[in-house]
C-alpha positions as CSV (number, residue, x, y, z in Angstrom):
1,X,-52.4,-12.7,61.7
2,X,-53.1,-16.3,62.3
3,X,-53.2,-15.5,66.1
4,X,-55.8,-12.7,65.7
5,X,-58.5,-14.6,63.4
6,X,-58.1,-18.0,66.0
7,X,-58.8,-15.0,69.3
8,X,-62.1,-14.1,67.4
9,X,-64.3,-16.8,69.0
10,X,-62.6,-16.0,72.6
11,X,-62.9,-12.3,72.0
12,X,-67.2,-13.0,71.5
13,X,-67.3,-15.2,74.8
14,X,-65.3,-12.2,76.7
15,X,-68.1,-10.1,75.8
16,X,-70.7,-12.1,76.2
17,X,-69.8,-13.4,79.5
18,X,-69.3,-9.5,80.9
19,X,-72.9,-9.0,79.3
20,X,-71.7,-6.7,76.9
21,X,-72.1,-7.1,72.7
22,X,-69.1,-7.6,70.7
23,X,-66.6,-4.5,70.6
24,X,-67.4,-3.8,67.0
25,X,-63.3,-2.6,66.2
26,X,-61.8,-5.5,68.3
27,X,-61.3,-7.9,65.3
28,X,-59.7,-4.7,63.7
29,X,-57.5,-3.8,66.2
30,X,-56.3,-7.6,67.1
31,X,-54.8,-7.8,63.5
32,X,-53.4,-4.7,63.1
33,X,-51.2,-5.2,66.2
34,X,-48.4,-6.5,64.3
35,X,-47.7,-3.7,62.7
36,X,-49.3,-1.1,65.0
37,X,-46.0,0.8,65.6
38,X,-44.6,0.8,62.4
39,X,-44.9,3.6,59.8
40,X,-46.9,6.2,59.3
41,X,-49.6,5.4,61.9
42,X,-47.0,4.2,64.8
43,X,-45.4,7.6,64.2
44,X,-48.5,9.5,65.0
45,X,-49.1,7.1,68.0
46,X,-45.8,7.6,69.3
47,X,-46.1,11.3,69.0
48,X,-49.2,11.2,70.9
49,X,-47.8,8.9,73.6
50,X,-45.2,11.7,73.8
51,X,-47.3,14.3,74.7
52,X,-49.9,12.2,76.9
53,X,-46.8,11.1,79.1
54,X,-45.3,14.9,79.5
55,X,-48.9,16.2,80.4
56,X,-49.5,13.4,82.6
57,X,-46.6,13.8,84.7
58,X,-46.9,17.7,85.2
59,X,-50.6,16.4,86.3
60,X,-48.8,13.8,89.2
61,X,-44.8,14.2,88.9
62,X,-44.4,11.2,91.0
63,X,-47.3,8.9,90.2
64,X,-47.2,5.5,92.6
65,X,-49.5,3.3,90.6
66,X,-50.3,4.1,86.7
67,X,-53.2,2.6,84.9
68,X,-53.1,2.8,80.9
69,X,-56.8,2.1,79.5
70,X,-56.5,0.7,76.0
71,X,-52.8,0.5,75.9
72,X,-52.3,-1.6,72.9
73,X,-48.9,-2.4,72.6
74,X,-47.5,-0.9,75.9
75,X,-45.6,2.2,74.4
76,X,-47.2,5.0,76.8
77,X,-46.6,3.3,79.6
78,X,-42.8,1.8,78.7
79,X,-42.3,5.7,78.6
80,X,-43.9,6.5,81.6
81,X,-41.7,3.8,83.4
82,X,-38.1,5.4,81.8
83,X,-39.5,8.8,83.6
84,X,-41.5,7.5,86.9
85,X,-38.7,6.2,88.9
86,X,-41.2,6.5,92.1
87,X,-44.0,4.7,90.6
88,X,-44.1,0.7,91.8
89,X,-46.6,-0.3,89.1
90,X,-47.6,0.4,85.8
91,X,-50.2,-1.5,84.7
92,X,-52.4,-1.7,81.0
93,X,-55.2,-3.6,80.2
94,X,-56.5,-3.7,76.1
95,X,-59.3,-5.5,74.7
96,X,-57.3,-7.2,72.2
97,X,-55.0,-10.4,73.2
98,X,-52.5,-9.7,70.2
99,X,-51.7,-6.5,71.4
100,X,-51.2,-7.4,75.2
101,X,-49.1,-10.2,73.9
102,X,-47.0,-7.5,71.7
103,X,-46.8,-5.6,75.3
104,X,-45.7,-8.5,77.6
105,X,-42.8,-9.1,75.1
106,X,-41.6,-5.5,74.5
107,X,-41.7,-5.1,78.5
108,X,-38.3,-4.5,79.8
109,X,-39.5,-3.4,83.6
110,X,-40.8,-5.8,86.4
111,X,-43.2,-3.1,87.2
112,X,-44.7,-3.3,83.9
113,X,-48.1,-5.8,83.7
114,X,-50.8,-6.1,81.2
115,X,-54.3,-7.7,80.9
116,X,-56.9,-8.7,78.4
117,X,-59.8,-6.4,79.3
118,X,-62.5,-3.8,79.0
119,X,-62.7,-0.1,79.8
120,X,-66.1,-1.2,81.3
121,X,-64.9,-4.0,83.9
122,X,-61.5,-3.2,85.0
123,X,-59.5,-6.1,86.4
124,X,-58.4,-4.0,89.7
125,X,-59.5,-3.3,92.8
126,X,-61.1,0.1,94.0
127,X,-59.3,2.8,94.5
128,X,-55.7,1.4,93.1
129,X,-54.2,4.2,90.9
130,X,-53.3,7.6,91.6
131,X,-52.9,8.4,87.4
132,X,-55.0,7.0,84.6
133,X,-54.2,7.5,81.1
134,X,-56.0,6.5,77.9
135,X,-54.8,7.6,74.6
136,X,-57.2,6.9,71.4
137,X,-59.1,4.2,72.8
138,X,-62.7,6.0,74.4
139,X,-64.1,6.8,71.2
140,X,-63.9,2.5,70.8
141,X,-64.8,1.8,73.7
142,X,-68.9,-0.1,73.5
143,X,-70.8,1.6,76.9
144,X,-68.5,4.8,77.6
145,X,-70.3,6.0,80.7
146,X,-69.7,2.2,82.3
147,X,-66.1,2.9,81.2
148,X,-65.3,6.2,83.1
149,X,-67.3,5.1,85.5
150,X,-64.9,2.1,85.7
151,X,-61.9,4.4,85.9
152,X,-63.5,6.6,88.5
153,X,-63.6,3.2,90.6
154,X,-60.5,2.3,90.7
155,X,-58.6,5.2,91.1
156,X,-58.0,7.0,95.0
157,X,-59.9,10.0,96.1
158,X,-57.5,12.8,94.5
159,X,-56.0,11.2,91.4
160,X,-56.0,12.2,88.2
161,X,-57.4,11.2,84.6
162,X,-55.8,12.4,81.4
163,X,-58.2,11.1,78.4
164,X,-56.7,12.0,74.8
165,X,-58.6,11.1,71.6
166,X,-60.2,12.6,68.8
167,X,-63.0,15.1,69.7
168,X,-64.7,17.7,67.2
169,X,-65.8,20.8,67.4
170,X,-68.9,20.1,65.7
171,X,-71.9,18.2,66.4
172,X,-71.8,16.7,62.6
173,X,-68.7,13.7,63.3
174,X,-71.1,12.2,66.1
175,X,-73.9,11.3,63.7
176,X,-71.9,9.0,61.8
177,X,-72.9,5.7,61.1
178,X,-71.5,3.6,64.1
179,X,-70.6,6.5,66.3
180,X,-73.9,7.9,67.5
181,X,-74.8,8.7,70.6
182,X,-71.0,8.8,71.2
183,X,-69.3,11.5,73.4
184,X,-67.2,12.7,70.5
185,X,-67.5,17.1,71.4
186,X,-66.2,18.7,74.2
187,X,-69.7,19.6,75.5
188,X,-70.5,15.7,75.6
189,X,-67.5,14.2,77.3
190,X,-67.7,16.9,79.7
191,X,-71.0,15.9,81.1
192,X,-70.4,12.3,81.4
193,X,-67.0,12.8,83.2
194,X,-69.3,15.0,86.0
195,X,-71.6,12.6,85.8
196,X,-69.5,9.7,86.6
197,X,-67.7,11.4,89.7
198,X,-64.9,13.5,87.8
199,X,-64.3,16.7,88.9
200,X,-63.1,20.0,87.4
201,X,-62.3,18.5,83.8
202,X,-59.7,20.9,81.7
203,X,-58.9,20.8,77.9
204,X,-56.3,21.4,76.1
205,X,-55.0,20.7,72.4
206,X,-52.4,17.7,72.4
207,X,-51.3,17.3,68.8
208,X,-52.6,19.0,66.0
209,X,-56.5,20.9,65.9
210,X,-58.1,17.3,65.9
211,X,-56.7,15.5,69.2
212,X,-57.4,16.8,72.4
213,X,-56.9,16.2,75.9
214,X,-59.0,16.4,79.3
215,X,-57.6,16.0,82.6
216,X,-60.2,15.5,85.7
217,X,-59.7,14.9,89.4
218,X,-61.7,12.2,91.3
């Protein structure tokens, strides 16, 4: 916990120096990354992860380069490693230091790297990945048209996005305090994947009525 409150200061000059205001659930996530998956809540993660990986790999079966947006502690993409014996990296980036530290250590593959960074300035060069993944993290991220338009960047003509978070059915959950103007419906997320270069966007239900996946093409 000590590690999280000392990163608070660096975590404000990260997002002031990329010209963006301070991710308001950073601080959050930074000290819950200790414990992120233990009990109740790292079941539920885990069970998402689950479910992400198997409908991202029957989107690419043999992915060459895998970018996890928002990976937290590096779970999705450990199991997308076990199962992607073609890809040559797999590579997460996360906001949060704690949590990229907490990846780095459980890493177990040479073909596993994480960064410190934001969904809206990627780390990597244009056109690197042929699969991008992001599991509960675009409802936190701060701009999220610069962020897809981020992953649209650096992924190759022809790969494919699976985004999974929570997204309601009605209007009402995005004009909550903190969340509006938020793509948090269908209808919403749909138009700013076409509008940042994503094509043919398809939804499904990944676990439960609440979370919900979209896969799109660049």
């Amino acid at each position: 916990m000590a590690f999280a409150k000392t990163a608070e200061p660096a975590i404000r000059r990260r997002c002031q120096t990329a010209g963006m205001p301070p991710h308001r659930d950073l601080a959050a996530f930074d000290e819950r990354a200790l414990s992120y998956e233990g009990g109740w809540r790292g079941k539920l993660h885990h069970e998402i992860a689950d479910r992400t990986a198997t409908l991202a790999l029957a989107q690419t079966t043999k992915p060459m380069r895998v970018l996890d947006v928002g990976c937290g502690t590096g779970y999705l993409l450990r199991l997308l490693a076990g199962r992607c014996s073609s890809a040559v990296e797999l590579a997460g980036v996360d906001p949060a230091p704690t949590m990229i530290g907490l990846a780095e250590a459980a890493a177990c593959d040479e073909r596993l790297t994480f960064s410190v960074g934001f969904a809206e300035h990627l780390p990597y060069l244009d056109g690197a990945f042929d699969l991008l993944v992001s599991t509960t993290s675009f409802d936190h991220w701060a701009d999220q048209r610069a962020g897809l338009a981020e992953c649209a960047r650096v992924m190759r003509p022809g790969a494919r996005l699976v985004l999974v978070d929570q997204f309601s059915a009605w209007l009402a959950p995005t004009l909550l305090v903190g969340r509006r103007g938020k793509a948090r419906t269908k209808p919403r997320a749909t138009r700013l994947l076409i509008a940042t270069g994503f094509r043919s966007p398809e939804w499904c239900n990944l676990y439960a009525v609440i979370i919900k996946a979209v896969t799109a093409t660049t």
